[in-house]
N, C-alpha and C positions, 0 to 999 in steps of 0.2 A: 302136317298142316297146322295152321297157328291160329289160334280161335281170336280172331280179330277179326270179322265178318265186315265191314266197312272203314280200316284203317285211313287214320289221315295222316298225312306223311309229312313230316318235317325236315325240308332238307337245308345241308348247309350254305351261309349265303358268299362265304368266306373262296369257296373254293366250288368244282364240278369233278364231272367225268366222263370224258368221250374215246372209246377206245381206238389208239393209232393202230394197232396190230404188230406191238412193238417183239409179242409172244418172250418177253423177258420173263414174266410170267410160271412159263412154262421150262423157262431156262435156266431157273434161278435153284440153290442148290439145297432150297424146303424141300421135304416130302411129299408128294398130292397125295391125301388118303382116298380110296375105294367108297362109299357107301353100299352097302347091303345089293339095293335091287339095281345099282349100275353093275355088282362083280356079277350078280346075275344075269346081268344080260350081255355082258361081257363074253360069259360062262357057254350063250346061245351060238355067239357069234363066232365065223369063220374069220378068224382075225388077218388068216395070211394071206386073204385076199385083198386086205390094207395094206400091210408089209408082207414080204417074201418072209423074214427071218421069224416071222411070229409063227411057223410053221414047225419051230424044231426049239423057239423059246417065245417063252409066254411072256408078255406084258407084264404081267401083275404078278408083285414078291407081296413078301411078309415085311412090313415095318421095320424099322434097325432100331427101333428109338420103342417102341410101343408092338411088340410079336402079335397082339391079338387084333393088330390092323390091316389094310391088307391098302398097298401103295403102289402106284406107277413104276415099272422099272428106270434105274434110269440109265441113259446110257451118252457116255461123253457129256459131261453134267448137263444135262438138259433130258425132260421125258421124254421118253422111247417114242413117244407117238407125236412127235414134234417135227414136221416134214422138213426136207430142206427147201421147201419155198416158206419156213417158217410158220406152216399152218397146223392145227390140232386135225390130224388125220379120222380123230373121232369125227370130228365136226363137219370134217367134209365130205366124208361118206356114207355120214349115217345123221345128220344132222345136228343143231346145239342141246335137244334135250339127252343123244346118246353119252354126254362126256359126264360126269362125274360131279356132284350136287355144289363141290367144294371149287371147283372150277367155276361153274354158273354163278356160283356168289361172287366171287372176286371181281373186283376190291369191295364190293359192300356190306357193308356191316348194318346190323337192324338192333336196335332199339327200344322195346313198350315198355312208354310212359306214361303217367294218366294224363299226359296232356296229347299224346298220340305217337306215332314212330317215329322214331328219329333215324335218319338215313344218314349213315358214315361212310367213310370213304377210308380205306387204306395206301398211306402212302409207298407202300412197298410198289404200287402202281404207276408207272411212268407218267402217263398224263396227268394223272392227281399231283404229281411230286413238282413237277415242270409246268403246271397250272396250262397244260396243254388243253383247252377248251372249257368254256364257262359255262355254267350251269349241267343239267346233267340230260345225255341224249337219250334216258330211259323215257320211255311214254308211260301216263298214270298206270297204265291196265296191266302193261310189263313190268312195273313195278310193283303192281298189288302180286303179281305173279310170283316174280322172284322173291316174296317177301313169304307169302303161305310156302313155299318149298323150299327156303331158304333153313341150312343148316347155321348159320351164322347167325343165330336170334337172341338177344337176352334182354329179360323182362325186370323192371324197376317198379320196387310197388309204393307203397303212399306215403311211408316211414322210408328215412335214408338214415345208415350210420354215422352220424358226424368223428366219434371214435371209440373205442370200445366200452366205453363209459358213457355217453351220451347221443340221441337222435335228434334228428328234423323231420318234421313233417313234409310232404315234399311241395308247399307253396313254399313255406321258407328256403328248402333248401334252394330252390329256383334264383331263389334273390341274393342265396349265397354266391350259387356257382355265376351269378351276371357278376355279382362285385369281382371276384376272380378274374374273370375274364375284365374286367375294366382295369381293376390293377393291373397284369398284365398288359395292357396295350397302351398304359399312360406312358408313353416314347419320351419323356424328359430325365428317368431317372436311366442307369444301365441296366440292359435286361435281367445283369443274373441281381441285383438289387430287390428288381421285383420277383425273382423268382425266387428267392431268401423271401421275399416280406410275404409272398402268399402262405409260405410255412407260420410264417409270425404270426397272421391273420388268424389262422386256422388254431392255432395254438390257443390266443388268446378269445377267441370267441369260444371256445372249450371252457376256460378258465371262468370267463362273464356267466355262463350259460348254469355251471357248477355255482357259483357264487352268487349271482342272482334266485336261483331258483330254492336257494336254504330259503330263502325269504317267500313265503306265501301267498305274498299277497300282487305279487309280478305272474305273468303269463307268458310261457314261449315265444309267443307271436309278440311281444312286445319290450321283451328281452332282443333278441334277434332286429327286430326292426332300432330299436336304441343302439346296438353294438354299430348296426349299417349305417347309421346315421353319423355316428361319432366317429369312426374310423374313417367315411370315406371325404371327410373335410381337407379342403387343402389339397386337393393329389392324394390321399393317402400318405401326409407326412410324418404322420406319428407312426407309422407303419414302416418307411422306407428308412427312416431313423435309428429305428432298433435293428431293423436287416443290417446296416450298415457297422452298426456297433459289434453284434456279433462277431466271435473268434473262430477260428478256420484253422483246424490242425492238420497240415498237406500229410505227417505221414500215415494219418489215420483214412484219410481217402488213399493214398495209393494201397493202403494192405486191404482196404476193405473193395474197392471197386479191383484190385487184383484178382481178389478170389471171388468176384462175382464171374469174372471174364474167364479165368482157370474153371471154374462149375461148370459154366456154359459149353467153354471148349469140350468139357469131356462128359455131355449129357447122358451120351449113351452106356457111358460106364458106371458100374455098379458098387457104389465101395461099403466094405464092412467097414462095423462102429473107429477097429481100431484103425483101416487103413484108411476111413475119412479124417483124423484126428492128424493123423502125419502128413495129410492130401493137403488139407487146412494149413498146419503148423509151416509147413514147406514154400505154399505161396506167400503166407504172409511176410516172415521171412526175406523172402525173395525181394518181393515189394518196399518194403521196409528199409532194407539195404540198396535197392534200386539196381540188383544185379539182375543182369543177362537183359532178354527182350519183352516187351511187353507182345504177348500173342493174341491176334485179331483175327479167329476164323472167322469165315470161310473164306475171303476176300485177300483182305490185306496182309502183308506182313508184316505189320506191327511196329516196333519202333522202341527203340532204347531210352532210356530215362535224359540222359543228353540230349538228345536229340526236341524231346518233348520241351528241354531248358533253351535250346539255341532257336528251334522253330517261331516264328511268326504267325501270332493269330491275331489280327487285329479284329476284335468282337465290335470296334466303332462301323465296322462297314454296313451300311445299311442294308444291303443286299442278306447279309447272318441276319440281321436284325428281323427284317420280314420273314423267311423261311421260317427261323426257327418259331416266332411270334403265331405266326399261320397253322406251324404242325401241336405246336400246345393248345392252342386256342382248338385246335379241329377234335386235339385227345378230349377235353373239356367236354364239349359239345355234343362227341358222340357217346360219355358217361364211363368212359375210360376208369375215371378216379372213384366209381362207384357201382358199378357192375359188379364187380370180384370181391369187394374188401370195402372198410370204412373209408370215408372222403379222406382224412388225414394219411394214412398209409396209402390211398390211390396218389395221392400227391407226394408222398417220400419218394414212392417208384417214379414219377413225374422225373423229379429231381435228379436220379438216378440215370432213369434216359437224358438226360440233357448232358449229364458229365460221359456217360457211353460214346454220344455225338462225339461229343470233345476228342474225346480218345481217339474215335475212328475217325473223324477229320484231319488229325494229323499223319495214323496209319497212312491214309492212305495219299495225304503228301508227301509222305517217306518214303511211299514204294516210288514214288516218279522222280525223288530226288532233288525235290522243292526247296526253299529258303524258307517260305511262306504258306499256308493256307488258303486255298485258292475256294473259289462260288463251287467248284464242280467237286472239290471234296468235301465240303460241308453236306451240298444236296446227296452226292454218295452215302457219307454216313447215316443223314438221316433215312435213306431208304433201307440202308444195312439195320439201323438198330430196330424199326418200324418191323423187318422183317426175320429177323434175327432174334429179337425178347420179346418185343412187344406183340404183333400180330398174332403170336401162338400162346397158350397158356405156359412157357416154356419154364417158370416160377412155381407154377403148381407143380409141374411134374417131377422140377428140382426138390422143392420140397418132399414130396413125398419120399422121396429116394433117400435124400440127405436129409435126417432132424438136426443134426449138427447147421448144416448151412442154416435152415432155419432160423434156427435160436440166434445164430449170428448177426441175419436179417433184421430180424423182429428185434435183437439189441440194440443196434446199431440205428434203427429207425426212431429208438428212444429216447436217443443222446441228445439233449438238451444242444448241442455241437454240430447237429447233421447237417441240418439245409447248410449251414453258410461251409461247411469239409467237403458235401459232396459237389455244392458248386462251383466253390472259387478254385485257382488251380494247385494240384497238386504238388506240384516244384515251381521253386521259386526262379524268377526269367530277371 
């Protein structure tokens, strides 16, 4: 239970969520973890009078990814308790509080800030992703509800890291993360422009913030409001300017975003210091030279380096334009770039997801044999990477396994070089 006794909810105005019962959900090829007093009651229950087979096998394995968890079986990728009329067989014979705490949250994500909760939304969720119903079909009370038993909660306190060397208070940071969000949605420049110039932004109010404040006789709150002032003149063109000018080294994004997508693919394996060294040395490599295929679990098949040069993305199409605008602006909103890590490093990752999209919007016009980049592999990808990196802490548990990958991260987030390598494209068309 979450000690916010009168929470006030802030939800998004951008987007909703109303469940179609599309049970993708449940079909999709994450693991659903156990909590505690559901394996317990799990543990009560005759399960084989749900399912026949639950008679002679049990529902509930041990995690592949995490052994001290305890997960849904699965079976023909989709949960074992997923009926063929497409319904959570928990839920229909034993009601919604009987399914599993991780379930009842989905797709929401919770929020505490001092200004109140913020209510997110995951687009790994068909309706969120399809903007399939507006606004949201929770009622206040079942929302206070899901929010006190919600395992999905993270709390934001009155200091924000701007980046390892410097904070915000968090009224200012407020006024940072709206100028973000407005740069972002100024539609005259191209989006990866502004997604380079939020990195520049961010950089350079680092830089104001360090160099105004040798000086004494200035004040955070008026360092920060002068930076917002001066920057946001014009559209932000002394901002789109420099994004622009920036240099982009393609092979340093394909070795680097290679072995982000090589980690991923092999989460579950374990590698010593030396056989990470050769794991590393092997993708890069690989990438580098642009041999073999580029590999897109769990979905697609991926797609060779040629093909990524002959493919068609026209990023003019407004239809990219909004999706991807919508799903940044929604990471924004729900504190994505500041939950886990400082604003500047939530925003490298930002960066990163958006060249992932890249990747898998073309995966997965490869598997159908396209010319072009079509509306429905764009929204695929972003459900994939939303579900696939993003939704899960799936960096944390990389890192902890791999410090090599790490160090790589954290270098490569450094590079005076990143935003405008990890945005613009990796081979030349």
């Amino acid at each position: 239970m979450h000690e916010v006794s009168e929470p006030v909810f802030i939800l998004p105005t951008e987007l909703g969520y109303r469940c179609i019962r599309c049970a993708r959900c449940c079909s999709d090829f994450w693991e659903i973890p156990i909590d505690q007093p559901t394996y317990e009651r799990l543990q009560e229950r005759d399960l084989s009078t749900v399912k026949p087979a639950f008679d002679s096998v049990k529902p509930v394995v041990r995690s592949a990814i995490d052994c001290s968890r305890w997960v849904f079986r699965r079976s023909e990728s989709q949960c074992c308790l997923l009926s063929l009329q497409r319904e959570c067989l928990l839920h229909s014979h034993f009601g919604f509080d009987a399914k599993p705490q991780a379930c009842r949250d989905f797709p929401l994500r919770f929020v505490v800030t001092p200004d109140g909760v913020n209510v997110g939304f995951s687009f790994a969720c068909t309706s969120v992703l399809r903007s399939q119903g507006k606004g949201t079909a929770i009622a206040e009370g079942d929302l206070k509800s899901a929010f006190q038993q919600s395992q999905n909660v993270a709390t934001i306190y009155h200091e924000i890291e701007l980046s390892k060397t410097a904070s915000l208070p968090w009224n200012l940071y407020v006024k940072v993360e709206q100028e973000l969000m407005r740069l972002l949605s100024v539609d005259t420049y191209p989006l990866e422009e502004r997604l380079i110039g939020g990195n520049v932004y961010l950089e350079m109010l680092e830089r104001f913030i360090h160099e105004a404040c040798k000086q004494n006789s200035y004040t955070i709150d008026r360092v920060v409001e002068t930076f917002i002032r001066d920057m946001g003149q014009h559209q932000y063109q002394r901002i789109i300017a420099m994004a622009k000018k920036s240099r982009h080294l393609p092979k340093l994004k394909r070795m680097f975003l290679g072995l982000v997508v090589a980690y991923r693919n092999n989460v579950e394996k374990r590698h010593g210091r030396m056989r990470d060294i050769v794991f590393a040395l092997f993708h890069y490599l690989k990438h580098l030279f642009m041999a073999g295929r580029v590999s897109l679990l769990p979905v697609t098949e991926g797609f060779a380096y040629s093909e990524l040069r002959q493919l068609r993305f026209d990023m003019s199409d407004p239809f990219f334009e909004f999706q991807l605008r919508r799903f940044f602006l929604h990471m924004i909103f729900r504190k994505d770039l500041v939950t886990h890590t400082d604003l500047l490093s939530g925003y490298r990752f930002m960066l990163l997801y958006y060249a992932l999209i890249r990747w898998y919007a073309v995966g997965s016009a490869c598997a159908r044999n396209a010319a072009e980049v079509g509306r429905t592999d764009l929204t695929e990808a972003i459900a994939l990477v939303e579900r696939y990196y993003v939704f899960h802490p799936v960096f944390d548990h990389l890192f902890a396994q791999n410090p090599l990958f790490k160090g790589i991260v954290e270098r490569f987030f450094q590079s005076k070089a990143y935003a405008p390598t990890i945005v613009r494209p990796a081979v030349k068309t």
